[in-house]
C-alpha positions as CSV (number, residue, x, y, z in Angstrom):
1,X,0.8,2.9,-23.7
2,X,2.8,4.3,-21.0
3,X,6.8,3.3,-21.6
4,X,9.3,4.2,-18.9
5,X,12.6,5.3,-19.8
6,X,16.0,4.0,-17.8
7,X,16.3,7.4,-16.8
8,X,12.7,7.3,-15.0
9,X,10.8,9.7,-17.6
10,X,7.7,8.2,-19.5
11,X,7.0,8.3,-22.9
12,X,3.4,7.6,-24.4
13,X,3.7,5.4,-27.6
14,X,1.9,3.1,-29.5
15,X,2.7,-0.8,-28.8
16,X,3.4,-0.9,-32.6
17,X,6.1,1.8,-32.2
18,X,7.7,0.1,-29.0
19,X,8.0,-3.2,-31.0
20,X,9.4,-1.2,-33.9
21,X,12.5,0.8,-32.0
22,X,15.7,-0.1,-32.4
23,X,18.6,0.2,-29.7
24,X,19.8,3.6,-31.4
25,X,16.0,5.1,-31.2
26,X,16.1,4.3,-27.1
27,X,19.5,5.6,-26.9
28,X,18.4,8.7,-28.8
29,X,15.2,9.5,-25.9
30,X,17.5,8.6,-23.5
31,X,20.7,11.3,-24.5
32,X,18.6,13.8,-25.1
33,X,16.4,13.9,-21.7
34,X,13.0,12.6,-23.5
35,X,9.7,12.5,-22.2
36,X,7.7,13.7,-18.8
37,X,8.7,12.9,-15.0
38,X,5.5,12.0,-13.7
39,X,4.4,12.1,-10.3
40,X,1.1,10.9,-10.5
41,X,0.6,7.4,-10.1
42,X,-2.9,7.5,-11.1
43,X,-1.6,9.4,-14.5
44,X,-3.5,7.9,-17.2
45,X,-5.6,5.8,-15.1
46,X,-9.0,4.5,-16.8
47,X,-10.6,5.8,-13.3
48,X,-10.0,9.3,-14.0
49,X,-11.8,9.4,-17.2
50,X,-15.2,10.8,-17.7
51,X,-16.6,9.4,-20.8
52,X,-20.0,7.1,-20.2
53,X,-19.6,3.3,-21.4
54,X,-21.6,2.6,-24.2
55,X,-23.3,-0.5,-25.1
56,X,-24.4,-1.9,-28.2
57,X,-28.3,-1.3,-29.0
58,X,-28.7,-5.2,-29.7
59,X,-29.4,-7.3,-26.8
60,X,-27.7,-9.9,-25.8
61,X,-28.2,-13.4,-27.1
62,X,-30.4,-14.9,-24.6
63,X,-30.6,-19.4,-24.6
64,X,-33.7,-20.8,-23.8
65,X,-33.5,-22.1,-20.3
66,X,-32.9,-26.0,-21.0
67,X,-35.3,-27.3,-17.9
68,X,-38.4,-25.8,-19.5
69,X,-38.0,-27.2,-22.9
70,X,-40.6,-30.3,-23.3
71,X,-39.3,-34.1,-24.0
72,X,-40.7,-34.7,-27.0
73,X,-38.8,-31.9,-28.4
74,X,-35.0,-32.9,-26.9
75,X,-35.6,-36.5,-27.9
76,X,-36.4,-35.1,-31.7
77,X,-33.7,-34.3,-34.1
78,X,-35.0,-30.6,-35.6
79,X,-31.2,-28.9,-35.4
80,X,-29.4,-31.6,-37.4
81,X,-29.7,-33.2,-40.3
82,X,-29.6,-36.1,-39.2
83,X,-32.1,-38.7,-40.1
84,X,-32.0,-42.0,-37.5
85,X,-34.1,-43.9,-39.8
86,X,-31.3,-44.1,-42.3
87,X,-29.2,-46.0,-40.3
């Protein structure tokens, strides 16, 4: 992640690292003129980079479309175990 200093220079860190830095740590990167001015606003940016998106090889889990399925099966109890008879 991007962090921006007080003094307006950015730092790239992990979240972990943010969450772990104590007060002295930020004073430190802040004394001793830490990080990059950027002037980019798109610097970063998920738009700029190249590489493809890649899906997984295993379709998507598809449902049955609920309107075709016949009566006889959605009035039967084949999912559970459920037995109305015992009842």
């Amino acid at each position: 992640m991007l962090y921006q200093l007080p003094t307006g220079r950015v730092i790239e860190i992990s979240t972990e690292q943010y969450l772990e830095m104590s007060d002295e740590e930020l004073e430190y990167l802040i004394a001793y003129n830490y990080g990059d001015t950027l002037e980019d606003p798109w610097f970063g940016s998920v738009l700029h980079k190249k590489e493809p998106v890649t899906h997984s090889e295993d379709p998507p889990d598809v449902l049955p479309d609920l309107t075709d399925i016949p009566d006889i099966d959605k009035i039967t109890y084949t999912d559970i175990d459920y037995d109305p008879d015992e009842e």
